[in-house]
KEFI-365932 format. One record per residue: residue in one letter; x, y, z of N, C-alpha, C, O in turn. Coordinates in steps of 0.05 Angstrom, whole numbers, plus 5000, padded with zeros to 4 digits. Atoms other than C-alpha are relative to their C-alpha. Layout:
N
AXYZXYZXYZXYZ...
This chain:
446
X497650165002475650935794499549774980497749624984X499250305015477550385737499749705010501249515005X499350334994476549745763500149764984499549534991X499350255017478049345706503049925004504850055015X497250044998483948945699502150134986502150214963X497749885020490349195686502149814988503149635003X499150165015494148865634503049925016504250115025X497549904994501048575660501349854975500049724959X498650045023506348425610499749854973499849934949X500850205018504647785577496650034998495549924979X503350094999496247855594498650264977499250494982X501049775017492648315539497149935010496149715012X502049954996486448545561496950074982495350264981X502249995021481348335506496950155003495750264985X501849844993475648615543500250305000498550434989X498349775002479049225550499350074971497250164962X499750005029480449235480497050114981496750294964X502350045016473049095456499750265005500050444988X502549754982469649635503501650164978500750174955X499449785003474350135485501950194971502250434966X498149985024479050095421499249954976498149744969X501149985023477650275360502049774975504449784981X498250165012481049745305498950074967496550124964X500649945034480749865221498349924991498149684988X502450145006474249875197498349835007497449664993X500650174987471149585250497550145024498150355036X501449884997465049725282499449895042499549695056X499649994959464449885367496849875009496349825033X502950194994456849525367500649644997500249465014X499550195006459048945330502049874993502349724974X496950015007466248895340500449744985498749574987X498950305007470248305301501449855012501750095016X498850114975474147895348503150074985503850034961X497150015013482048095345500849715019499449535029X498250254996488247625368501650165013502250395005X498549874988492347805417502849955000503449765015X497749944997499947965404501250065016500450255031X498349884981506247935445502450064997504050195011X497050055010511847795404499849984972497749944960X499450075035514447735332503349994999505150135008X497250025006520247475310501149794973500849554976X500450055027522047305233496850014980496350204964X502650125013515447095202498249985017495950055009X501450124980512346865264498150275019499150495025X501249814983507047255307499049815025497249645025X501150134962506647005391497950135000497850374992X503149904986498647085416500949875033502149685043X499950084980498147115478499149675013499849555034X499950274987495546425480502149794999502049565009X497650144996501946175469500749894971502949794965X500950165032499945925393502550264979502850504982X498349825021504946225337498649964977497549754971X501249985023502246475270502650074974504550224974X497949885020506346515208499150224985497150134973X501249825005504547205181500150004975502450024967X499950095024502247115109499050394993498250424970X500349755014501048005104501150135003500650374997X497849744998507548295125498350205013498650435004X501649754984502548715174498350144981498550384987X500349865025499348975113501650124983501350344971X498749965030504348935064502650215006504150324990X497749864995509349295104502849875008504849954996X497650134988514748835141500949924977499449734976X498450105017518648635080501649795011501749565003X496250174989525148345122497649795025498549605037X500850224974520547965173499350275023498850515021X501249784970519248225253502649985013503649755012X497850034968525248355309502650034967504049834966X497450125018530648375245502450215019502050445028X497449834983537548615281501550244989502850405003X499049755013539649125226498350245013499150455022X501949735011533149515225500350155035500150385041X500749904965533349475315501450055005501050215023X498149874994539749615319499850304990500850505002X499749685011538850235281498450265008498750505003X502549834979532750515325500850045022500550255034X499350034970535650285386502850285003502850455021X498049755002542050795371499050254993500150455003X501449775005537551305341498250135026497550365032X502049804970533351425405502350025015501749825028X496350084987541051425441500050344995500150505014X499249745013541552105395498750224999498950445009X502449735002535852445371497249834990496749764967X501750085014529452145373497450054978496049914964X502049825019525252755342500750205010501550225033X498949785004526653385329498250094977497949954957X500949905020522253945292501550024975503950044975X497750005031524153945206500450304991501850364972X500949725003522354685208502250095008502650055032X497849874990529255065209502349795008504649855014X497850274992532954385225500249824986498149794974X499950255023535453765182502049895022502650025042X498550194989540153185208500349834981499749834957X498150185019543552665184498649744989499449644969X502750195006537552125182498350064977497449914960X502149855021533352565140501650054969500450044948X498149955022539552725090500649714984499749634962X500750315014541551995082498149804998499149584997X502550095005534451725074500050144965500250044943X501149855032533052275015502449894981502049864957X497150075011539952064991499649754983499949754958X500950225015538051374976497450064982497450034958X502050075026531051474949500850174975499850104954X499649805024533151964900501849844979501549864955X499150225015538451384881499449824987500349724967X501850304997534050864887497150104974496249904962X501950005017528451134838501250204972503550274968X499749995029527851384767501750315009501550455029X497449785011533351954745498250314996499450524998X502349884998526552384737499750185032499750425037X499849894968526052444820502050115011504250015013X497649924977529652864861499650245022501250395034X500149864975526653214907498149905019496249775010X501150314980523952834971498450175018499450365030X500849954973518453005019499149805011498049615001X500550324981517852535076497850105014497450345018X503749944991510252495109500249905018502349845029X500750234973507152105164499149794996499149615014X501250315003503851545130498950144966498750364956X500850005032501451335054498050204992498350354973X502149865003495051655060500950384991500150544974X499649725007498452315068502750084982503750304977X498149975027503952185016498750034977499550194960X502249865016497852194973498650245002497850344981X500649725004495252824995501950234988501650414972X498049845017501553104985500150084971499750304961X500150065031502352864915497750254984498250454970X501949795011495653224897500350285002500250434983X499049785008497453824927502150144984501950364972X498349925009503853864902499150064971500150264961X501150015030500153794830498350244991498350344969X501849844991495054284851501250364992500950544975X498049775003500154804873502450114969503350334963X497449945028505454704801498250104987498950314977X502149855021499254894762499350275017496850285012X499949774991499055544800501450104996500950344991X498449885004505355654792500750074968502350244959X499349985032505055544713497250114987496450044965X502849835009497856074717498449824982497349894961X502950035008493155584706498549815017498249575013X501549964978489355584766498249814998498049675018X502350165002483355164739500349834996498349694994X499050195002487354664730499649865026501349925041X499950084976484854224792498449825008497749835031X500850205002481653654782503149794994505349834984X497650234998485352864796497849824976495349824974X501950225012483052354746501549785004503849784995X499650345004484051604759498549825002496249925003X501250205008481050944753498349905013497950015034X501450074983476350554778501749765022504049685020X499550304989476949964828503750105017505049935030X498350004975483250334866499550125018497350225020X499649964977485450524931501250205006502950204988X498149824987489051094963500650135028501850335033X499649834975488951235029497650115015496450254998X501849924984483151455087498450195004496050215009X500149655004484052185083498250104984497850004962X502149875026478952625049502149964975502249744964X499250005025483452764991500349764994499249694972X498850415004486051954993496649954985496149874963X502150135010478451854992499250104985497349964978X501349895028476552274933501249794973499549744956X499050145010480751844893499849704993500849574975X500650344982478551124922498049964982497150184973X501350105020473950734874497550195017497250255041X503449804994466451184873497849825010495749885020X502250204990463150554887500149905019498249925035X498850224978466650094933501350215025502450135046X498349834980469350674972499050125024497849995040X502449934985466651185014499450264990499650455006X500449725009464951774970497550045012497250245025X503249864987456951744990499750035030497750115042X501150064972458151635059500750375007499250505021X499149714989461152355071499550194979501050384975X501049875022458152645018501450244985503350214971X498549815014459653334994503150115002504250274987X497749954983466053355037502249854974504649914969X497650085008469052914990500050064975498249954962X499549965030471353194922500149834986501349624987X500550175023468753024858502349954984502750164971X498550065025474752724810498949904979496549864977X500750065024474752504745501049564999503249465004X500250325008474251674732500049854975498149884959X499150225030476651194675498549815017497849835040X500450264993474350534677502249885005504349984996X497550114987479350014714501549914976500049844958X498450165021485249734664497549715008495849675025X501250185008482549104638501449754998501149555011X498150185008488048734603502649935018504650065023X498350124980491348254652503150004994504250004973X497149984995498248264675501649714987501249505000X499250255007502447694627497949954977498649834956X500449995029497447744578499150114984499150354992X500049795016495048044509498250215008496050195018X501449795001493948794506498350074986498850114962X501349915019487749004487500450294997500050425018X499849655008488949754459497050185000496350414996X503249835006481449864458500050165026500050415025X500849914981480649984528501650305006501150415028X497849774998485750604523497050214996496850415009X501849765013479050964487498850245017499050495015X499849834985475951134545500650265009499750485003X498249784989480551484588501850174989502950355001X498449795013484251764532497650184988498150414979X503049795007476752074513499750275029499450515029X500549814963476352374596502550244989502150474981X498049845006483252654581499250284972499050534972X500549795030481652984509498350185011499150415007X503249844993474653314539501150115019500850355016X500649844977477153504612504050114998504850275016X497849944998484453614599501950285010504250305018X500249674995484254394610499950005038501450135052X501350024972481054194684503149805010504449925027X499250174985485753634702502350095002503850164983X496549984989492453744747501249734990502549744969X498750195006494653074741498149704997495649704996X501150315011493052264726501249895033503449935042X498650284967494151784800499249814992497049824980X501050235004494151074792502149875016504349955024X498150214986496950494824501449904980499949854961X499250135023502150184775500149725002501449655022X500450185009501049514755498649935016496349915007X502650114987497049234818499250195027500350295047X502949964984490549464849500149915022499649665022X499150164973491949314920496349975011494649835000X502650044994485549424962497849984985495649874988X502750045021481849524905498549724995496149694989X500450225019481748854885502349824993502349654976X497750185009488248564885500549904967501249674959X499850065035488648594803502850164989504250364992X496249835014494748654760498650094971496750014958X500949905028494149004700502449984977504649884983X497750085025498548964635501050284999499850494994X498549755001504049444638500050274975500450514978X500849795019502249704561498250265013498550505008X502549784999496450074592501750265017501750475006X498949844989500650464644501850084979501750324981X498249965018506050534583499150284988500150504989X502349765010500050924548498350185015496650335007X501749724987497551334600502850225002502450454993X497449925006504951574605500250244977500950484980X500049885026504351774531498050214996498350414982X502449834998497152104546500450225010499950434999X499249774984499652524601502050184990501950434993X497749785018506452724557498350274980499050514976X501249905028501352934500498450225007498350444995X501749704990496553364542501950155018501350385024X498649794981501553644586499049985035498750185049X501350074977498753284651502449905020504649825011X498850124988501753074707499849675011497749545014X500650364986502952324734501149935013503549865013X498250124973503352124801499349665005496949595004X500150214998504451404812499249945033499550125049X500950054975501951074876501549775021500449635037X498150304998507450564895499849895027500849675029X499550004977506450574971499449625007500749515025X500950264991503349794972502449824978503149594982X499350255018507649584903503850095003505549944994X496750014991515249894927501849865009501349755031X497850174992521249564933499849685001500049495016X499250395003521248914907497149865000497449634992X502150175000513648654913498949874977498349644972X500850085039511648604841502449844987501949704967X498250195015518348264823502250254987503950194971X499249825019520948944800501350245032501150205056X499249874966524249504852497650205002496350235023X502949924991518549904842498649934963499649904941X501350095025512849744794499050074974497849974956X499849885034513450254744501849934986501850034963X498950115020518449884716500149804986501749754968X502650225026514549354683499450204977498550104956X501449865023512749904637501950224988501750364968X496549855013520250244632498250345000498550484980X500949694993516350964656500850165024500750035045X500049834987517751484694497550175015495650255002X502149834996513351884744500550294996502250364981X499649734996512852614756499950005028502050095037X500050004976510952544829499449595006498249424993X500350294997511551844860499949925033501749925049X500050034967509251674929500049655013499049475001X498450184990512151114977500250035024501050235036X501150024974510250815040500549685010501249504996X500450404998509750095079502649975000504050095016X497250174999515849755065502350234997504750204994X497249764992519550465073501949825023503949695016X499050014969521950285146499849755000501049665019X499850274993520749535137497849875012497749645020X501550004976514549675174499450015025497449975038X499849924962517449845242498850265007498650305031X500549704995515150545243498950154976500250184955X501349835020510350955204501950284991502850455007X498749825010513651415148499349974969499149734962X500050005030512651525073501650214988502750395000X498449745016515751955017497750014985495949854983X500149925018513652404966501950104984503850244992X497549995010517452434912500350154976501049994960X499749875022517852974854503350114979505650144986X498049865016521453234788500550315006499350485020X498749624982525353924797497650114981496950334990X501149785008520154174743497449995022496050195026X502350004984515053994788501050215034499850415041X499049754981518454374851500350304985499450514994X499449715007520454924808497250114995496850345003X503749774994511855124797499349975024498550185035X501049904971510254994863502150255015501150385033X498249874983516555424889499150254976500250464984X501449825013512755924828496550015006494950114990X502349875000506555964852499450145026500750135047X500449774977503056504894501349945027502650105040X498850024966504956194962502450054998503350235012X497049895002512156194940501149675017503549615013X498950144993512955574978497649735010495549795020X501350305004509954764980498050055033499350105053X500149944979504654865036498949775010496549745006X499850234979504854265078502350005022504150175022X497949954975509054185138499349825017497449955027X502450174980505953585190503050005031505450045028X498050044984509853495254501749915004503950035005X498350215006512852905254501649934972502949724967X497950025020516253075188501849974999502850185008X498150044999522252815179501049875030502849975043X499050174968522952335247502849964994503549934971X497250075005529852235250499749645015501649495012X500250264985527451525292499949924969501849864954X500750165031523851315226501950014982502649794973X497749905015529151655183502449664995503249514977X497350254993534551095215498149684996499249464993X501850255005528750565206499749894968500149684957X499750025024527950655140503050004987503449824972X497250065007535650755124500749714998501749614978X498250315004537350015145498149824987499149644973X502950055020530249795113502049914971503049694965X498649945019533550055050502249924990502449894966X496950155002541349775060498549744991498449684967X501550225010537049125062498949954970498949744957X502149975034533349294994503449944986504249724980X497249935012540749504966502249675007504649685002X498150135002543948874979498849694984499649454985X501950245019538748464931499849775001499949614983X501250254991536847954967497149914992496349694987X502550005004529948114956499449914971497649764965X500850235032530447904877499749674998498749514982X498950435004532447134890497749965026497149725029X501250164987527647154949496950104983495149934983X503049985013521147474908499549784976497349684969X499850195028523147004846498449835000496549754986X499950294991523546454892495749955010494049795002X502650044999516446584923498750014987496649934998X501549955021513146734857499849714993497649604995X499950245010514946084832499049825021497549655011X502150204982511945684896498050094999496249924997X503149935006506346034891498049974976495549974977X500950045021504845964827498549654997496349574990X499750364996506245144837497550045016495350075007X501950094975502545084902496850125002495150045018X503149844997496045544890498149844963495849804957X501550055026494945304814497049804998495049834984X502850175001489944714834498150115008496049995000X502049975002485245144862498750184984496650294987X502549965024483445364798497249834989495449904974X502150235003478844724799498250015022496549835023X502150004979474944894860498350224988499150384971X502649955019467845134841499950205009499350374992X500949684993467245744882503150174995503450375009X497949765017474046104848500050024985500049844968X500049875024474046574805502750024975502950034951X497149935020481646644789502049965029501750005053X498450064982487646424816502150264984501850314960X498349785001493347024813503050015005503349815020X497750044984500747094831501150284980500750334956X498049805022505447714810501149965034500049925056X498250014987511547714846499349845039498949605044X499950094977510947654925496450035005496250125028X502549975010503247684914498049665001499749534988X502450124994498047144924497349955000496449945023X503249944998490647114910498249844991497749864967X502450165019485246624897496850265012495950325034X502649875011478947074878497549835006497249614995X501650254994472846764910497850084989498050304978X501849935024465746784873497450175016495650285004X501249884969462147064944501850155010504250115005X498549884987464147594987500149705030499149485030X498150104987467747325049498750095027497750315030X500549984974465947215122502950035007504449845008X497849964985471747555149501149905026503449825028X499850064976470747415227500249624995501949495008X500150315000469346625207502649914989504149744998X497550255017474946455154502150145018504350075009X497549874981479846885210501349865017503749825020X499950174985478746475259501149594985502549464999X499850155008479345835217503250014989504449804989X497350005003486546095193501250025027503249875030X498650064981488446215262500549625012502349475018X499550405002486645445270502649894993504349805009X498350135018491145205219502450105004504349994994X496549954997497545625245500850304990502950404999X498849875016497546235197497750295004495350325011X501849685002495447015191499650054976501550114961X501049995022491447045137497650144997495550015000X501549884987487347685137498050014966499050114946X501349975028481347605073497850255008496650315029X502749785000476548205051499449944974500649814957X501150065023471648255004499249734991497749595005X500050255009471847654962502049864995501649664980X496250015000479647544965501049875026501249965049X497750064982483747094998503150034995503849874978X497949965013491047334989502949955021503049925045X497249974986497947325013502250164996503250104974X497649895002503847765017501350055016501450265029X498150084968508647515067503650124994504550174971X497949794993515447865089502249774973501749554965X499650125020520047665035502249745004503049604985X497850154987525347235082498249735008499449565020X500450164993519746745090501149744994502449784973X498550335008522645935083497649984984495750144984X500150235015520645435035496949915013494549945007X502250084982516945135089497250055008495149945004X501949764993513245705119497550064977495250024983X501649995023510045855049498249825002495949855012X501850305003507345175038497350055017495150105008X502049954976503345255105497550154989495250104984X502849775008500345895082499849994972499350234967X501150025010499045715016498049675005495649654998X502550214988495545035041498650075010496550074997X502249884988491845315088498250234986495850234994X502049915022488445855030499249834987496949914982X500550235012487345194993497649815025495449735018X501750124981483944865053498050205004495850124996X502649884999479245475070497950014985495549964989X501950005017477445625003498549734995496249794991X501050215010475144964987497949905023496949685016X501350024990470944925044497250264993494750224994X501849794992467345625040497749964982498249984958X501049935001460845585031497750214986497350444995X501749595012455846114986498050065028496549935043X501649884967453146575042497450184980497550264957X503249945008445346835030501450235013502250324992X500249734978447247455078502050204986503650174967X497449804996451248075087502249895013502349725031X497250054980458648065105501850174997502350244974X499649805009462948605123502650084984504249904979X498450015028467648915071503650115017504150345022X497949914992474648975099502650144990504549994987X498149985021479549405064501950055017501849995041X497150004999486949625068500450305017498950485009X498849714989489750265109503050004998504350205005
């Protein structure tokens, strides 16, 4: 028999928790201490101790509109009323129709055919296969290598992790399991300022030599989320564009962390006025109430997969096409569509810019950062995660740092006010922290 406590409504059972729950990157010997949630509502996150946090990562970069918003709950709350899931195999509905409806609106004139996933990770697997499979269908089979850059991110998943920086990632940890791709060095030339053209040499050298081998090019467009939180200068994506036209490659963009409005742009290939071939999209789908992503392809790209041997795209996951999520993401979306989000990313760009600029003068930063709803002072040490966590819970604010990065990207309805907080309080940590002699562990993004 159990004889631990059982949680009642308001009490979260931290012990509980430790023993037995696994949390992101986080190890069951030497757990990290979490925070216990009961509520959210706008900006704000209730702990059970009663203390409110203003949430400076949109949950990881997902809540756009805030927490509890009445469009997105009203639209779930009627959707479980109806149909809350239903197999996509032999069945469609009306969630799944007007979802594809908008993105197909909503992105480049290029997209138009929509597969909806279960999460980012496997909007990237998709992507690859889909790339995998069109070169089968256009007989050339050997075509099946991914090449992209260093220093990004994609997702958990074997395939996600073949892709994920070779160093910082986890290619050695699972060794042969995880397929070898092909690697450029990371863009170089910062976001805002001059392009250097050299660094093109490179990866337009990988291309020339393996171009026969490679299905397609993945990259994050303009910023490096887990990687490194780095923006890059839109020329360079301009010119891989031009690389991929020239060899006949494909290019899937990775938008799931930089969609709908975060970069300042509706998605962030258009800093660079490009088009993808496949474009995958996650996070701020649904607003972050409910896990869902897209994949998103050109008809020539359906038309070789719907030509090659299988005859048909072979993925299928269960939960494809939720009609819950479906209606989550719909009012998500109305939200996006009624462009609020330009006058409020503007608005935060420009306080952030103000309010973070002095700690370019503190000795342990490297670089202070801002693109659109974006945030980052660069620190010159990696980062005691569990210590500076605790120290933002102090001060009021959720402020989750890895690596050597303290950053922010808060829902985009935050106040005036709110901001301030959480950029003071990155200003107060950093300027305390410390160079650490030790290990500390590396926390990335899912």
């Amino acid at each position: 028999m159990n004889n631990e406590k059982q949680p009642t409504e308001q009490y979260i059972d931290s012990d509980f928790d430790q023993k037995h729950l696994w949390h992101p990157y986080t190890s069951m010997k030497n757990a990290l201490p979490t925070y216990g949630v009961v509520s959210a509502e706008g900006v704000e996150l209730q702990l059970d101790s009663g203390a409110k946090l203003i949430d400076g990562t949109s949950s990881w970069w997902a809540c756009v509109h805030g927490y509890s918003h009445p469009k997105i709950v009203a639209a779930m709350q009627q959707q479980t009323q109806q149909l809350s899931h239903v197999m996509f195999g032999g069945i469609t509905h009306r969630p799944a129709i007007e979802l594809a409806r908008m993105l197909v609106d909503m992105t480049s004139e290029r997209l138009t055919k929509v597969f909806l996933a279960d999460s980012g990770s496997i909007a990237v697997e998709v992507a690859m296969k889909m790339a995998l499979q069109y070169w089968q269908g256009k007989d050339k089979p050997n075509k099946q290598k991914i090449l992209t850059v260093k220093s990004g991110y994609h997702g958990d998943t074997f395939a996600a992790m073949s892709v994920c920086d070779p160093e910082g990632g986890m290619h050695t940890m699972f060794g042969e399991l995880v397929t070898k791709q092909l690697f450029a060095p990371a863009p170089i030339s910062k976001f805002g300022e001059e392009f250097d053209p050299s660094e093109l040499t490179a990866i337009g050298t990988i291309i020339e030599d393996n171009h026969q081998q490679i299905a397609a090019v993945l990259i994050e467009p303009i910023m490096q989320g887990a990687g490194g939180m780095r923006f890059y200068h839109p020329d360079y994506l301009a010119a891989l564009r031009r690389l991929c036209d020239k060899y006949d490659l494909l290019l899937i963009l990775d938008e799931i962390a930089t969609g709908f409005g975060r970069t300042g742009k509706l998605f962030a290939y258009e800093h660079a006025n490009i088009e993808a071939d496949i474009l995958c999209l996650g996070k701020a789908l649904t607003g972050g109430y409910v896990s869902l992503a897209a994949t998103i392809c050109s008809d020539e790209v359906a038309r070789g997969v719907s030509e090659s041997p299988a005859g048909v795209f072979m993925h299928g996951p269960t939960f494809m096409g939720n009609p819950l999520a479906c209606s989550a993401a719909i009012a998500s979306l109305e939200l996006i569509n009624q462009q609020q989000w330009q006058t409020q990313v503007a608005s935060i760009e420009s306080q952030m810019k103000s309010e973070l600029a002095d700690a370019k003068s503190f000795s342990n930063v490297v670089d202070v950062r801002v693109l659109g709803a974006v945030g980052v002072l660069e620190m010159n040490s990696t980062l005691n995660t569990a210590e500076l966590q605790q120290q933002f819970v102090d001060l009021g604010v959720w402020i989750r740092p890895f690596s050597n990065l303290i950053y922010i990207m808060p829902p985009y309805t935050i106040s005036a006010v709110q901001l301030s907080k959480l950029t003071s309080a990155m200003k107060t940590v950093a300027s305390q922290i410390s160079l650490p002699d030790s290990d500390i562990a590396f926390i990335s993004h899912g």
